[in-house]
C-alpha positions as CSV (number, residue, x, y, z in Angstrom):
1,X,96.7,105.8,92.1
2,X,99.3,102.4,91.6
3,X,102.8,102.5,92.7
4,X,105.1,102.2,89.6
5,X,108.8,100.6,89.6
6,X,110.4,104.2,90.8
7,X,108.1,104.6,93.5
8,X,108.5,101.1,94.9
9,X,112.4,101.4,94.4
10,X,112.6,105.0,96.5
11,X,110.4,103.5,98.7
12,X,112.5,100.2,99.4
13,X,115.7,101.7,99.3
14,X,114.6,104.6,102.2
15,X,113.1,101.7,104.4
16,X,115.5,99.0,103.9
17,X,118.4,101.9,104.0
18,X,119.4,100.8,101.0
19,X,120.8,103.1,97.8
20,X,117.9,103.2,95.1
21,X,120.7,101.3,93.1
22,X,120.7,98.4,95.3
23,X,117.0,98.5,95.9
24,X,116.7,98.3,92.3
25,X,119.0,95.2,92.3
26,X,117.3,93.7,94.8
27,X,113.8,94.3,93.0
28,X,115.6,93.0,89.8
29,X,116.9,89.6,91.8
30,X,113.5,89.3,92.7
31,X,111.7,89.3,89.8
32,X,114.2,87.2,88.3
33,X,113.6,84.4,90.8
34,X,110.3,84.5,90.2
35,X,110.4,84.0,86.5
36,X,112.8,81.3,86.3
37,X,111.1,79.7,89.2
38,X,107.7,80.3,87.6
39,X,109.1,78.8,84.5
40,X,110.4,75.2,86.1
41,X,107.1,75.1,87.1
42,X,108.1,75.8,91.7
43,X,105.9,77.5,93.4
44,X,107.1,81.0,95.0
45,X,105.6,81.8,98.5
46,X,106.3,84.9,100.5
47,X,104.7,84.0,103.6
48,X,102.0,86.6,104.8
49,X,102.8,88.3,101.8
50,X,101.5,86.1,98.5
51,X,102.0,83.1,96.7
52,X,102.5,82.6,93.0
53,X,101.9,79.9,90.9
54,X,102.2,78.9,87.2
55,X,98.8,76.9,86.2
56,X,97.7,74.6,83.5
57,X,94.8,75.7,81.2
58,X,93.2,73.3,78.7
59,X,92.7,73.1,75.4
60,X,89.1,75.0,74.6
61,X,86.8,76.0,71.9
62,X,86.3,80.2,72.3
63,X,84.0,82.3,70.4
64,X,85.9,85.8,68.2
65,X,84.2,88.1,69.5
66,X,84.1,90.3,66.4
67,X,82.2,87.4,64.2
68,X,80.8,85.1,66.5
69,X,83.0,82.5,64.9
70,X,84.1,79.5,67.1
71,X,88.3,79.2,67.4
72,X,90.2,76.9,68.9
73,X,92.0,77.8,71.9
74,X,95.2,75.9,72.8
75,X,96.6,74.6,76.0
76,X,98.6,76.8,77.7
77,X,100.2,78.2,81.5
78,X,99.0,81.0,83.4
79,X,99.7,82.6,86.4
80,X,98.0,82.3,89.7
81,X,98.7,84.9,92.6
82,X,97.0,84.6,95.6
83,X,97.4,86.9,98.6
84,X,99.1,85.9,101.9
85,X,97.1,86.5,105.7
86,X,99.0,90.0,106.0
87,X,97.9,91.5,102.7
88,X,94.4,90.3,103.3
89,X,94.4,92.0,106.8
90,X,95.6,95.1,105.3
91,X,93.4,96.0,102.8
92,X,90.6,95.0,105.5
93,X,91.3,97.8,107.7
């Protein structure tokens, strides 16, 4: 089972005492901040929580899967997201 957007609103808004209006916002913000920060290229890190970072890939020679055929891949940025010391520790247990 995942939580989808509702659920995680609901859920923020009746810990945070919040309305699911200004959870949502606050989700929204968010995930804002992390796409414009992503795009400049910063860093975001939630301490405990995770860390997220946009990465460099090179420039590579793949294989189509369907044909066997070599392309050419080019470079590009991905997305790196690594889990903070709390996370870990809470899937552990």
């Amino acid at each position: 089972m995942s939580v989808n957007r509702t659920e995680l609103v609901s859920a923020i808004a009746e810990r945070a005492s919040l309305t699911k209006a200004q959870a949502d916002a606050a989700l929204a913000a968010f995930q804002d901040v992390l796409i414009e920060s992503l795009k400049a290229g910063e860093p975001v890190k939630v301490t405990g929580l995770l860390s997220v970072e946009r990465v460099e890939r090179a420039a590579r020679t793949g294989r189509n899967p369907r044909t066997g055929e070599a392309i050419e891949i080019p470079a590009g940025f991905g997305v790196k997201v690594s889990a903070g010391s709390k996370l870990k520790d809470a899937v552990q247990n």
